[in-house]
N, C-alpha and C positions, 0 to 999 in steps of 0.2 A: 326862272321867274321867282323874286322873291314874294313870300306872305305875306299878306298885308301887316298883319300885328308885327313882323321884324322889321319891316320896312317902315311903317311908322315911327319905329325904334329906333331906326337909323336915322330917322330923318329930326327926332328931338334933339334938343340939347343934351349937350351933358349932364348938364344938373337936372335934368326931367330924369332921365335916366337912371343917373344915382338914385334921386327919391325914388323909384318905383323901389330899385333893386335891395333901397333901404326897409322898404315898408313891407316887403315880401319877405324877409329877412326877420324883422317884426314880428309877421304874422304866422312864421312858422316858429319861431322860439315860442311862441306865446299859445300856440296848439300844442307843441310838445310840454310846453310846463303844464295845461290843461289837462291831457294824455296821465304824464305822471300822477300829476293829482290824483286823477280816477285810479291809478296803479294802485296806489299809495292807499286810497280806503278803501279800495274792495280787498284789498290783503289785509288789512286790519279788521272788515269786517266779516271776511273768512275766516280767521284764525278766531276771533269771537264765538263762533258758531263753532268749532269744535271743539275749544279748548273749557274745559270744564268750570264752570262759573263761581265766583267767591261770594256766599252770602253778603251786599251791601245794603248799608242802611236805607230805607225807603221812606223812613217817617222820626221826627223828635218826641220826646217826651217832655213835655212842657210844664207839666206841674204832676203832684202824686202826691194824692190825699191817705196816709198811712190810717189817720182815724175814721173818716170814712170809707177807707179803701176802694180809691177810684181813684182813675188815672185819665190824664188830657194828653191827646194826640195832634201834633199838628194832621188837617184835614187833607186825606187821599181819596181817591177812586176807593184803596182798600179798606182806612181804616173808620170811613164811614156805613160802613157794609151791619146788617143787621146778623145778628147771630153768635156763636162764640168762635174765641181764635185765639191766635197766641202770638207772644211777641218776643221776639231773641232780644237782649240786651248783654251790657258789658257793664259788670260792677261784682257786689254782693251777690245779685241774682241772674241766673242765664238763660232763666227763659220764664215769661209769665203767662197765664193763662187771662185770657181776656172774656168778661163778659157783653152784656147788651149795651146798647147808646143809651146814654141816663140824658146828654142835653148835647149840643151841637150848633157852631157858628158859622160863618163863611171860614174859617182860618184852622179850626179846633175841632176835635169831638174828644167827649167825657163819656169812661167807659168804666163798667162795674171791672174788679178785680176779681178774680175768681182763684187766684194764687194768693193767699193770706205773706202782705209784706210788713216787716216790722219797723217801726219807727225809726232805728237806726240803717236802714238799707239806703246805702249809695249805688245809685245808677247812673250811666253814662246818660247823658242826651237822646245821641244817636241809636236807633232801634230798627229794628227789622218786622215787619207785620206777616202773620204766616198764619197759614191753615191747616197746618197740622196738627193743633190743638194738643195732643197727645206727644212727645219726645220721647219714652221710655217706654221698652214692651212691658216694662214692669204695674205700672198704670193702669192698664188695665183690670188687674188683678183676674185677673186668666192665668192656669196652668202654661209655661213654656220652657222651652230649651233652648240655648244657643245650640246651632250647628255650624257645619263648615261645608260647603260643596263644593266638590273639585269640578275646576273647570280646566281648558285650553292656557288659562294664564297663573291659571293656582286657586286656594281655597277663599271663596267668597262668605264670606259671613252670611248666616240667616237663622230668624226667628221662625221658630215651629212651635203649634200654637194647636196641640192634638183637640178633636173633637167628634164627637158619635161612632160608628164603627170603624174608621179608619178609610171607608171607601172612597168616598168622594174629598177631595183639597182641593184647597183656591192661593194656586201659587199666585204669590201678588208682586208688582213691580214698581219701582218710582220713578219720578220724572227726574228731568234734566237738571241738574244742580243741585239735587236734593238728597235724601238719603232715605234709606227703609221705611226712618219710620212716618215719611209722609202716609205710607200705607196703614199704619194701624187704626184709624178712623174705622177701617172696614172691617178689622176682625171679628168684633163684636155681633157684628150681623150675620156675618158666616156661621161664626160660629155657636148661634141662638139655634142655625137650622141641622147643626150636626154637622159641620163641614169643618172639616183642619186645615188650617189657614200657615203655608209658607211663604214667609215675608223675606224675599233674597235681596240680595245686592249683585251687581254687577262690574266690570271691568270701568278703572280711571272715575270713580265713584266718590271716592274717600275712605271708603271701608274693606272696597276686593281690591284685588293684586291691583296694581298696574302694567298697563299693556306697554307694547317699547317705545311708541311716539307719548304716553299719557292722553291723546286725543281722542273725542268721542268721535265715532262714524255714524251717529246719531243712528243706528239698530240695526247699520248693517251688520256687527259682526259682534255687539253685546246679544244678540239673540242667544246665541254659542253659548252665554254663560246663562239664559234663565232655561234655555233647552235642557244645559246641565242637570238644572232646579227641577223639571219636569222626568229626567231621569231617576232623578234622587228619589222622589215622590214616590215613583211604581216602583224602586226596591222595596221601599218602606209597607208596599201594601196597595197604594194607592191605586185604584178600577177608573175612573174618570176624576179629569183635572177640569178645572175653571183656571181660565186663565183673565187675570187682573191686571191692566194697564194704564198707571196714570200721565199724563203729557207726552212725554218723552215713550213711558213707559206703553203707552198703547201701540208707538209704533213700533216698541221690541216685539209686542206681544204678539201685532200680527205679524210680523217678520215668524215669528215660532209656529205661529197656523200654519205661515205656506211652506214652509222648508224643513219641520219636526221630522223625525223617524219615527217620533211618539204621537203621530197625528193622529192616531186610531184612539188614542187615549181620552185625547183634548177631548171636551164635552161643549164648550162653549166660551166664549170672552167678554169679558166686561169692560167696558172703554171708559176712564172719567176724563176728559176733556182733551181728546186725544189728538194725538197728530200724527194725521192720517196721508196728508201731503204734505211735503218738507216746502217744495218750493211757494206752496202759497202761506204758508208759514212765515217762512222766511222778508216773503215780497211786502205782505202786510205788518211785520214790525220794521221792516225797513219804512214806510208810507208814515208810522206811527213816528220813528225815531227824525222823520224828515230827510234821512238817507235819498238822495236821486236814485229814480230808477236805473240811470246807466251805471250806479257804485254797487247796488243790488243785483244784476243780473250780472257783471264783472265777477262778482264775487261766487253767484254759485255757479260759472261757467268755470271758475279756478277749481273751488270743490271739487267739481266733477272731472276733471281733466289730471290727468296722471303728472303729467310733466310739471305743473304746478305744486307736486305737492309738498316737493322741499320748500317751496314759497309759505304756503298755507297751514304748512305743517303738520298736515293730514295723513293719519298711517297709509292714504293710497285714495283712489278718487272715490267720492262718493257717489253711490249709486241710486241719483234720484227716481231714475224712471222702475226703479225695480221698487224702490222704498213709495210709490206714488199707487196706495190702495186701491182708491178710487178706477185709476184705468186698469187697477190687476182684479179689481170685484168678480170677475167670471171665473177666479181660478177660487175663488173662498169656498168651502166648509162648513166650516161651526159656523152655529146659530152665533150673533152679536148682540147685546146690547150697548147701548152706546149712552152717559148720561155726557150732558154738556151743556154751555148756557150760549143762548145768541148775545151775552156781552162779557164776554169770557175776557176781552182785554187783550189777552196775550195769545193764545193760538185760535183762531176765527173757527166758528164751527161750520163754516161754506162745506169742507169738505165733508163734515160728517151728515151735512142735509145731500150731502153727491151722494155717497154712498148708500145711505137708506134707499135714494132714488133708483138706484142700480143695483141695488140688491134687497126690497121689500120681502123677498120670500125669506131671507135669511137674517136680515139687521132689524131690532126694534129699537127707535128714537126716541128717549125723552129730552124737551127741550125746556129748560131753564132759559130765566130773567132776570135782572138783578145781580145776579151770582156772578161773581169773577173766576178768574182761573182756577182749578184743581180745590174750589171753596163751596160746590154744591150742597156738600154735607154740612159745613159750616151754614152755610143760612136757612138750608132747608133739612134738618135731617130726618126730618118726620117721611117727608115726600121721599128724599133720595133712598132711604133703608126701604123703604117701602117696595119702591122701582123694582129694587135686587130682590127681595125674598117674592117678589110676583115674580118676576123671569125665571128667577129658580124655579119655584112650585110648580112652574105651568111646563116645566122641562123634566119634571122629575126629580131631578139633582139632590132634593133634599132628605138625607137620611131622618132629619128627625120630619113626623107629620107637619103639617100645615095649620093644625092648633095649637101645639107646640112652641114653635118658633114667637118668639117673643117680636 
């Protein structure tokens, strides 16, 4: 007995026929270029996510008043943000120190100068709006030394920043794309309570070695180089560490909580705007960038998968469910603090309200408004220094007393 659908087959024309067998024909090229397509950007937006990120302009500089020194910014998310900050440029000067919003339009904001520029200073256009306020350990004017800390891939650079008996450090870490000195915001408050603050670097950074792919595994395996740091620490003297994590750097930091030899040491960690789960990270600047969901989960199904990662170009698969805090909360430790804002921009703070929720006994939350990514300090820094010398005091931690502490 033949099937109805062959028999019908058989019983059209020719040219009924042909057309079917054209259109199917059709319709599978046209799924397979579909197919590719998705190949095609979840491999590029794989290779994105580990491949260490180049400072790009995010804002122009529109006019620069040298006699009243104030400077017009075309208008961002960032550079309409209340507070001080600083901006990389390419000319005479390579990085300025930004003050308050003096006036502001739908297009523009005008901003005090807080870096004295001279009449004849040529600047590029294009600019970079940052948070880091500070570039140079020198700036400070704090006592320091450059060091060098051996790691698995060689000697990483780090600022040490001695302070009160030597007991208690706050090894600090930076985020994704950035360098050390995003951390030096925090020294200063460290070190008002008596605490010696190590500012390290890490693997495919710009600063320590590089690793053999140069790719990040976003803390699977830079942990190795700030554990080094917490190593170095307890030669040196150090009885209990603070461990300091900004973006990126919160997930090295706990990656160091659960897997340290020096766990006994750790005293506690401080998160600024961390990234505590990569895939909801990930999913939410995809949603942001307008990425499809099926070019976002493509992408960290590649990550995570071995066989991919000649593709990806990933030193080996990345280990989300291990790097994913949140469902690891019953294996934590140290007490946390955790500062972060619910309009962070860039890494969502969903995970850090999970966490608090699954671990109250051990994580305290403060939650910021306003404030964008790893910029707490920047517009609050009354509130944010505040946060850290309560969480210290109420732990101990701090050699100098509690009147003390500036």
């Amino acid at each position: 007995m033949v099937a109805p659908r062959r028999a019908a087959m058989r019983g059209a024309s020719p040219s009924l026929a042909t057309g079917v067998r054209t259109a199917l024909t059709v319709i599978s090229v046209a799924l397979a270029g579909v197919l590719s397509a998705l190949a095609v950007a979840s491999v590029h937006m794989a290779r994105r996510v580990v491949t260490p990120a180049v400072r790009r302009p995010d804002t122009r500089i529109l006019s620069l008043d040298t006699a009243a020194q104030t400077i017009t910014l075309s208008r961002t998310p960032d550079t309409q943000l209340p507070g001080r900050y600083g901006l990389f440029t390419d000319g005479t000067t390579e990085y300025i120190k930004l003050g308050s919003v003096l006036s502001e339009d739908d297009s523009s904001v005008k901003r005090k100068l807080l870096t004295h520029i001279t009449a004849d200073a040529r600047l590029s256009p294009d600019a970079a709006f940052s948070g880091w306020y500070y570039d140079r350990a020198d700036e400070l004017q704090l006592p320091f030394t450059p060091e060098l800390i051996g790691s698995g891939v060689g000697p990483c650079p780090a600022w040490l920043f001695p302070a009160g008996d030597g007991d208690v450090w706050a090894v600090q870490v930076h985020g994704r794309g950035t360098t050390r000195a995003e951390c030096l915001r925090a020294v200063p408050v460290f070190h008002s309570l008596g605490i010696t603050s190590l500012v390290v670097s890490y693997r495919n950074d710009g600063e320590a070695p590089r690793s053999r792919t140069g790719t990040y595994t976003l803390g699977a395996t830079e942990w190795r180089d700030v554990d080094a740091a917490v190593g170095f620490a307890r030669r040196r003297g150090a009885k209990r560490i603070i461990l300091m994590g900004w973006s990126m750097g919160g997930a090295i930091a706990l990656q160091v909580s659960l897997n340290s030899a020096h766990r006994a040491a750790i005293a506690g960690l401080i998160l600024e705007s961390p990234v505590i789960d990569w895939r909801l990270v990930l999913a939410y600047q995809a949603r942001v960038m307008r990425v499809p969901g099926a070019v976002s989960g493509l992408a960290i199904g590649a990550l995570q998968s071995e066989w991919a990662t000649p593709v990806t170009r990933a030193g080996g698969a990345i280990p989300f469910d291990r790097l994913d805090v949140v469902s690891r909360a019953a294996e934590l430790r140290h007490p946390i603090l955790i500062l972060h804002s619910d309009d962070d921009g860039f890494v969502p703070s969903d995970a850090s309200h999970d966490l608090f929720a699954a671990r109250p006994d051990l994580v305290e939350l403060k939650v910021f408004e306003v404030a964008r990514h790893t910029k707490l300090w920047n517009y609050d820094q009354e509130r944010w220094s505040e946060s850290i010398r309560s969480w210290i005091r109420a732990r101990g931690l701090n050699p100098v007393s509690a009147g003390e502490g500036s």
